[in-house]
C-alpha positions in Angstrom: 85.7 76.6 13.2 82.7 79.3 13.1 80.2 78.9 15.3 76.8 80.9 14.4 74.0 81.5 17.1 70.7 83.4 17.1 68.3 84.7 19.5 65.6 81.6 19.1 64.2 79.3 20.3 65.5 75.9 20.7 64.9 72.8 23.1 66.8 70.7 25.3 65.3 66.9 26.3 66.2 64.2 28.6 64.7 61.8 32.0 66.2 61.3 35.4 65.2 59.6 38.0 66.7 61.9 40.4 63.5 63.1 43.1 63.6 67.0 43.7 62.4 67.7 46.9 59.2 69.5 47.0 59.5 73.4 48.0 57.1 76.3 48.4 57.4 80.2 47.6 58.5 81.8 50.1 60.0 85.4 51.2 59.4 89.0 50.9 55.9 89.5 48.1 57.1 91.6 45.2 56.5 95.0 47.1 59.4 94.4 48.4 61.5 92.5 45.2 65.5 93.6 45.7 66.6 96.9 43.3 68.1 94.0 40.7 64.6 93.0 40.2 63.0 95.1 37.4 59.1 94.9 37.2 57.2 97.1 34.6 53.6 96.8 33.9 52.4 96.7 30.7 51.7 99.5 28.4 48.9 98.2 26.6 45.9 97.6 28.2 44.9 93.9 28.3 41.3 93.7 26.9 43.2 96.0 23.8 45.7 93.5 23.5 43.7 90.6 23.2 40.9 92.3 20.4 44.5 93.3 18.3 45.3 89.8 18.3 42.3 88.9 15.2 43.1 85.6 13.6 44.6 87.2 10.7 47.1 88.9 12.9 47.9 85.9 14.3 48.6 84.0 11.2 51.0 86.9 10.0 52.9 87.1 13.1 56.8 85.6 12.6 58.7 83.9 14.8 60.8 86.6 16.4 64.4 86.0 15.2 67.5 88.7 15.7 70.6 86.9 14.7 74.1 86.4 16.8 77.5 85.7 15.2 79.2 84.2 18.0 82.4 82.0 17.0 83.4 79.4 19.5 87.4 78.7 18.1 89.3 79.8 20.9 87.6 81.3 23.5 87.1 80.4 26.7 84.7 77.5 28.3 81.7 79.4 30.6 81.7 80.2 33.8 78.7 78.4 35.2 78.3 77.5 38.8 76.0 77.2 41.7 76.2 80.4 43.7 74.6 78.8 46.6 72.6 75.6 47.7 70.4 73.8 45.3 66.4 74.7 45.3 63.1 73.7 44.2 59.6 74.6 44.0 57.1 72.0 42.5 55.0 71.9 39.8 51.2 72.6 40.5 49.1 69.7 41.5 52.8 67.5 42.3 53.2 69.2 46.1 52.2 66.2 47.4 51.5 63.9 44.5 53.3 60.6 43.9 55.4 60.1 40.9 54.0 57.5 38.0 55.8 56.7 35.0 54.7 57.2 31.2 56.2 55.2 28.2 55.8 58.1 25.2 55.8 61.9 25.3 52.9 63.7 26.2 53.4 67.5 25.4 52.7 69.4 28.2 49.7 71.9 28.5 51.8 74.4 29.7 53.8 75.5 26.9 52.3 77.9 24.2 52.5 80.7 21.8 53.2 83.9 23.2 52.3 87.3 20.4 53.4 90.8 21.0 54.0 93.8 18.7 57.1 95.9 18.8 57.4 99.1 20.8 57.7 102.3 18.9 55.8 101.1 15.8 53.0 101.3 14.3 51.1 98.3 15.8 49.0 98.3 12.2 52.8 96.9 10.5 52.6 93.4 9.7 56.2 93.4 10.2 56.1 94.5 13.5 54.0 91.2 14.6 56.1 89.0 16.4 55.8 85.3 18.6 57.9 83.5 21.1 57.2 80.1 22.7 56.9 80.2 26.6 55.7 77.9 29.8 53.0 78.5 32.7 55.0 78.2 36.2 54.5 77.4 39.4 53.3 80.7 41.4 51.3 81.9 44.5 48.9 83.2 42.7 48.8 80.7 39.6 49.4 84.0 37.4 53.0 83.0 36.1 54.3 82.4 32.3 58.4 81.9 31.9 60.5 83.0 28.6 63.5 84.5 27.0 63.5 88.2 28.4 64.7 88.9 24.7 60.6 87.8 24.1 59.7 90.9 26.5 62.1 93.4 26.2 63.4 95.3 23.4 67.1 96.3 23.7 67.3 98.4 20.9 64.4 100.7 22.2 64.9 100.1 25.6 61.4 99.0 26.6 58.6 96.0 27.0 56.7 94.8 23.8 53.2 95.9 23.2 50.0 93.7 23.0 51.5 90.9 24.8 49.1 87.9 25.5 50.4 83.9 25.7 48.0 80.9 24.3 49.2 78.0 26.3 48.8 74.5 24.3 48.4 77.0 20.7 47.6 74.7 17.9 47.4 75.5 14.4 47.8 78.9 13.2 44.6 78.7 11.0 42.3 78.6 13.3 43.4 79.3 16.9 40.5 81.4 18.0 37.6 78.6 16.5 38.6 76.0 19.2 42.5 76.0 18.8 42.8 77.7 21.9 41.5 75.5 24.5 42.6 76.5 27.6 41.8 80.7 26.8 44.2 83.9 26.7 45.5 85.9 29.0 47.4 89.2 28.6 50.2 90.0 30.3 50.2 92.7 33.5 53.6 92.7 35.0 56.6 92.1 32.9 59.9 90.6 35.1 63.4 90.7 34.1 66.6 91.4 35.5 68.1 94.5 35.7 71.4 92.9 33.9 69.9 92.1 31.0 67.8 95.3 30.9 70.5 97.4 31.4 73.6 96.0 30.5 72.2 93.2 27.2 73.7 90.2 29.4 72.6 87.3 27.9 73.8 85.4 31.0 70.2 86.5 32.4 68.2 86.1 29.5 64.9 85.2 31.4 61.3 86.6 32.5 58.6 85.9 34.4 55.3 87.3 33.4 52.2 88.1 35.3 48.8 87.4 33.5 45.3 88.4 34.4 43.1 85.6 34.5 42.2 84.5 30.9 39.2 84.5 28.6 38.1 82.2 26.0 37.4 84.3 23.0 34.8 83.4 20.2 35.9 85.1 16.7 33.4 85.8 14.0 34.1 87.7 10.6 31.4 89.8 9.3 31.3 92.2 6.1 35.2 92.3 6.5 35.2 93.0 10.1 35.9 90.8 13.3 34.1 90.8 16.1 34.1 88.8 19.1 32.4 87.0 21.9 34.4 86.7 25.3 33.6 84.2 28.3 35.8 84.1 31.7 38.5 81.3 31.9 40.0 82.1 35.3 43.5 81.8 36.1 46.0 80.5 34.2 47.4 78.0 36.7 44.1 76.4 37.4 43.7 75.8 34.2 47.0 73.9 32.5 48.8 73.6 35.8 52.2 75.2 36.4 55.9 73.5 36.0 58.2 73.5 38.6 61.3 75.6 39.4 65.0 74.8 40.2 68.1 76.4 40.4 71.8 75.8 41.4 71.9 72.5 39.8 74.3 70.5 37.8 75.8 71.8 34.5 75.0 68.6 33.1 71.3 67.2 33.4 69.4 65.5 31.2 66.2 67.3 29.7 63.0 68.2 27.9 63.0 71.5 25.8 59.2 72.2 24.3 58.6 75.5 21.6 57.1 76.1 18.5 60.4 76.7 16.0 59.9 78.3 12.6 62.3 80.0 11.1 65.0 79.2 8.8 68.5 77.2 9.2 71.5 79.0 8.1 71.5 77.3 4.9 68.0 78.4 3.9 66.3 75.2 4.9 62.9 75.5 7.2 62.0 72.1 8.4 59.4 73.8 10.9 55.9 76.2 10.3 55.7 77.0 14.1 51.7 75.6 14.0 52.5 72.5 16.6 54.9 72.3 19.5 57.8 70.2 18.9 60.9 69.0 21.9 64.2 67.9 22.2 66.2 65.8 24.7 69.2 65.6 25.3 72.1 66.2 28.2 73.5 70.2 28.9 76.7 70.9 28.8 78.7 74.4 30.0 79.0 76.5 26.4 81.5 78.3 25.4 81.7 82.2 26.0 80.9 85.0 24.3 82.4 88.0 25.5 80.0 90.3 22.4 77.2 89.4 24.0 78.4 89.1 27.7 77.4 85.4 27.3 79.5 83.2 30.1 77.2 81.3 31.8 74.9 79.5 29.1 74.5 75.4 29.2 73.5 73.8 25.8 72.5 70.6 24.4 72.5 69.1 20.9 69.0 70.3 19.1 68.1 71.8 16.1 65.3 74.0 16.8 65.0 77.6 15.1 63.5 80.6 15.5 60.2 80.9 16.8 61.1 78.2 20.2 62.8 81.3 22.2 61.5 81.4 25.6 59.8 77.8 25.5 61.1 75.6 28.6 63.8 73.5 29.6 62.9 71.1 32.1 64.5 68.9 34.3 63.0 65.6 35.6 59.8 65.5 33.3 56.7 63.2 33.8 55.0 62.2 30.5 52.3 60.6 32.9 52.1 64.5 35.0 53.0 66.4 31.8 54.9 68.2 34.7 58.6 68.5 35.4 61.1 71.5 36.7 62.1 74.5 35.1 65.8 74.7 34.9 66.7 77.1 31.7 64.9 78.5 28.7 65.7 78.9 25.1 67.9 81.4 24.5 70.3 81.4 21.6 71.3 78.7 19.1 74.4 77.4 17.6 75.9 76.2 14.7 78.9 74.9 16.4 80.3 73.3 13.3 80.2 76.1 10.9 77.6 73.8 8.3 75.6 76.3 8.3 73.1 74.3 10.2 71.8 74.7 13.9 73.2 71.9 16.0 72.6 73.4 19.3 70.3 75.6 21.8 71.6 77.2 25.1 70.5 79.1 28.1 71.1 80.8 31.1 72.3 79.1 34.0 69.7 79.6 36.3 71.3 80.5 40.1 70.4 82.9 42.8 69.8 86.0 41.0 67.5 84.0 38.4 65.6 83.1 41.7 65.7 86.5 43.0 63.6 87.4 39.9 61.1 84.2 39.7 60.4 84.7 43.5 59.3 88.7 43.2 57.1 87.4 40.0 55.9 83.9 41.7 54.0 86.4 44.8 52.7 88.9 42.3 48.8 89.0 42.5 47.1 90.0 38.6 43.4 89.2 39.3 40.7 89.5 36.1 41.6 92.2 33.2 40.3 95.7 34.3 
């Protein structure tokens, strides 16, 4: 059997009624984040990277797509396992809330669009315009977005994207900047990965936690071929959408949500998605096989048929319809075509752990502030 898998986004789904106990951020701020921790601050300033991202631009950008081969006959099941006690920290505005129960789906406010260009280019390149999906999370400073660190870092040039800026609840590519964005943008300041996957391209710690400035809610306007634009404070991010939770050392197997905005193509050609409205999954995780090319042994997957363009969006544990809130317990990393139709049957990620909350905890007491 050949198994193909890409770097994309794809979503998990599923309820419990399991509680998670309530938890704060706590320990050292991020002065003092351990040496596995890498931290970077952006390269492009942020009022730069928002004016780059015109409505044109963001119409052209593609879903951000770099394709695995992995094949799953006869290798070895992962290696996924708690390296300590279970954690939790809730979602904003659910510290102290009481739970209430919804009967459909609301998509959460938190998720979005995240746009960047790649480094090294030239920025002017429609090819080099690139999106991921990501999620605002609970942090000290309500400053925090989680994704793939594959939708921050480029391997092959050893360095953060340009222009980076997230749209949480993005809607329709046509006309994001006339009311589309509700909630404003905020460009990133402080880019959070782990040193593992920086260093070594371990896709067991393909996650990042970035630090925005407080947004702005920008007003486009085309005239004699030109845009220009009118800009209004939005304040922070969290305040704004809220912030899901974050857990860690759970089960392999949990039932969940996974939220992104897929748009590329199938194996086979076929592209049931446009990536202009967020779309989810649910379903149970599983421990996935490894995949000893890409240092991939401690990814959990679920049955979902997301494509490119949902990498980095959220899989979460325990979501509320009614809160449009749950826990943060993986995001899309790769998908798989576990039985070689040549159609994507399956999304993974990285177990989160310790060392996943080593990172989120240096990012989650990181203050950003308004753009310079």
């Amino acid at each position: 059997m050949f198994s193909q898998a890409r770097r994309i986004a794809i979503p998990l789904a599923g309820l419990v009624a399991v509680g998670l106990a309530a938890g704060t951020i706590s320990g050292a701020a991020a002065a003092t984040a351990p040496p596995d921790v890498v931290s970077k601050n952006a390269a492009t300033p942020a009022e730069q990277a928002i004016q780059f991202w015109t409505p044109d631009r963001i119409k052209l950008a593609t879903d951000y797509d770099d394709a695995l081969d992995l094949s799953s006959k006869g290798v070895k099941g992962s290696n996924d396992a708690p390296d300590g006690p279970a954690g939790s920290v809730a979602p904003i505005g659910a510290e102290k809330a009481r739970t209430t129960k919804s009967k459909q789906v609301n998509l959460p406010n938190t998720v979005g669009r995240v746009f960047f260009t790649l480094p090294k280019t030239d920025p002017r390149n429609p090819e080099n315009w690139r999106y991921c999906s990501a999620s605002s999370v609970q942090g000290k400073y309500r400053n925090l977005v989680a994704t793939s660190a594959h939708c921050v870092y480029d391997t092959g040039k050893n360095t953060f994207y340009d222009n980076w800026i997230f749209i949480p609840s993005y809607w329709d590519g046509d006309s994001v900047w006339t009311g589309k964005a509700p909630y404003g943008i905020y460009a990133a300041k402080t880019f959070n990965a782990h040193d593992d996957f920086v260093v070594k391209e371990d896709y067991d710690y393909d996650y990042a936690f970035v630090n925005v400035y407080n947004g702005i809610k920008v007003t486009w306007e085309k005239a004699g071929g030109r845009w220009r634009w009118k800009v209004a404070g939005a304040g922070r991010l969290g305040d704004n959408v809220g912030g899901q939770g974050f857990t860690w050392n759970r089960s392999t197997k949990l039932n969940v949500f996974s939220f992104g905005y897929p748009a590329g193509e199938h194996p086979d050609g076929d592209k049931p998605f446009t990536g202009r409205t967020m779309k989810w999954c649910y379903g149970m995780t599983k421990p996935m096989p490894e995949a000893r090319k890409y240092n991939l042994q401690e990814h959990v997957g679920f049955r979902c048929s997301f494509t490119a363009g949902a990498s980095g969006g959220p899989l979460l544990f325990n979501y509320r319809s009614a809160s449009r809130t749950g826990y943060l317990v993986g995001v899309n990393s790769v998908a798989w075509d576990t039985d070689g139709n040549d159609r994507y049957d399956h999304i993974s990620s990285p177990y989160f752990n310790g060392d996943t909350y080593k990172v989120y905890k240096a990012a989650a007491n990181r203050w950003t502030g308004d753009m310079p």
